[in-house]
C-alpha positions as CSV (number, residue, x, y, z in Angstrom):
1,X,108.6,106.7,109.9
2,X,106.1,103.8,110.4
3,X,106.1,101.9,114.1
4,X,109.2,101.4,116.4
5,X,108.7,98.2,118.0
6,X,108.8,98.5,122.2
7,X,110.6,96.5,124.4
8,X,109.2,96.7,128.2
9,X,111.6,95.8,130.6
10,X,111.1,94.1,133.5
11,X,110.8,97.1,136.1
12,X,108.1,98.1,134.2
13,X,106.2,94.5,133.6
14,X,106.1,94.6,137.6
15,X,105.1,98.5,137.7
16,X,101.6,97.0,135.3
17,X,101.3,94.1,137.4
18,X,100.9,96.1,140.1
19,X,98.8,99.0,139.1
20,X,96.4,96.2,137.5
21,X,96.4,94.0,140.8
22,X,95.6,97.7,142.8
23,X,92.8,98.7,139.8
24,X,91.2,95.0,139.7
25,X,91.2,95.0,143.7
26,X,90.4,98.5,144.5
27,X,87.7,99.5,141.9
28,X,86.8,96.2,140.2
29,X,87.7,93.9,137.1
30,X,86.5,96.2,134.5
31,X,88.0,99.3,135.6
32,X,91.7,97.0,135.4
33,X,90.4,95.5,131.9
34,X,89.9,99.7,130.9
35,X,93.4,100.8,132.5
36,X,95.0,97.5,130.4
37,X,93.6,98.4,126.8
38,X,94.1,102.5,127.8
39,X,97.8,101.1,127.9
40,X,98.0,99.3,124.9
41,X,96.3,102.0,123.1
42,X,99.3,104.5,124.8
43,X,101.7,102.2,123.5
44,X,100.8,101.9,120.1
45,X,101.0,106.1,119.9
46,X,104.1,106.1,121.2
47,X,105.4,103.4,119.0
48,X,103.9,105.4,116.3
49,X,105.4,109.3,117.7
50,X,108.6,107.7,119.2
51,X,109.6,111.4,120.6
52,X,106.2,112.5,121.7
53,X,106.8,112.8,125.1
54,X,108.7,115.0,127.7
55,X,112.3,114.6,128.1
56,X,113.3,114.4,131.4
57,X,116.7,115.4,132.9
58,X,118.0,113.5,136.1
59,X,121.2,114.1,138.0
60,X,122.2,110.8,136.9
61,X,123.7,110.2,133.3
62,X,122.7,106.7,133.3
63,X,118.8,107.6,132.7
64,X,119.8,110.0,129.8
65,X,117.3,110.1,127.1
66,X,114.0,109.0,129.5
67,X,110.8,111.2,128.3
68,X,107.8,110.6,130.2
69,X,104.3,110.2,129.2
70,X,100.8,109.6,130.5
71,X,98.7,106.5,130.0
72,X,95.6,108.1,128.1
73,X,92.2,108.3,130.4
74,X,94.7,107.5,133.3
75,X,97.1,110.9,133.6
76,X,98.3,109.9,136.8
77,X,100.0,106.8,135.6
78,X,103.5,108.1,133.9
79,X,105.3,105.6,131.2
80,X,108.6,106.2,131.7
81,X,110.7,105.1,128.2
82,X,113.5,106.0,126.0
83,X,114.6,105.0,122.4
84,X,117.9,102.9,122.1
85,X,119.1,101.6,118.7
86,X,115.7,102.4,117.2
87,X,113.7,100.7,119.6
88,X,111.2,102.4,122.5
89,X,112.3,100.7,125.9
90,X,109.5,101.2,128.4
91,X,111.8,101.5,131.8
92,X,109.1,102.0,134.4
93,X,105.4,102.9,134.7
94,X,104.7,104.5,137.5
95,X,101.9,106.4,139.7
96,X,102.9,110.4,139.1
97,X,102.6,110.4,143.2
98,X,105.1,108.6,143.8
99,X,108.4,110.0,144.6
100,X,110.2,109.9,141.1
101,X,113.4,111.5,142.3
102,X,113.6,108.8,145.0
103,X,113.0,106.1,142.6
104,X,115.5,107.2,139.5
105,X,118.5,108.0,142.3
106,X,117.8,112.3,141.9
């Protein structure tokens, strides 16, 4: 199938902001330089295996088609994406402690 190109959208540019701002603050430059290429290297599988991760089911219809899947070395940070017209859109990244159900309205 070759690569799908991904499109992040801009929940999700401000979910890696943040979790880079918390890494580069809380545990230093080169852990946030490690969680950054970690990403990039997550990305380029999925992009690869578009339908590798989990679907997930929400209560609302307008998040239908969302799978989930972890940032590698860094399980606890969840990419949240779907495919639309052949492309992967990366809707959120987020910490898997935070309340998902909360953040996707249920």
């Amino acid at each position: 199938m070759g690569t799908v190109k991904i499109q992040i959208l801009s929940a999700a540019n401000s979910d890696i902001d943040k979790a880079l701002n918390y890494y580069s603050n809380e545990a230093g430059t080169e852990l946030a330089l490690r969680f950054m290429a970690a990403l990039q290297q997550t990305l380029r599988v999925l992009s690869e295996n578009p339908r590798i991760g989990t679907l997930i089911e929400f209560k609302n219809t307008k998040l239908e088609g969302i799978r989930r899947w972890s940032v590698q070395g860094f399980k606890s940070y969840l990419i949240f994406y779907r495919i639309v017209a052949g492309i992967i859109e990366v809707v959120r990244l987020l910490h898997a402690k935070r309340d998902l159900d909360s953040i996707f309205g249920g």
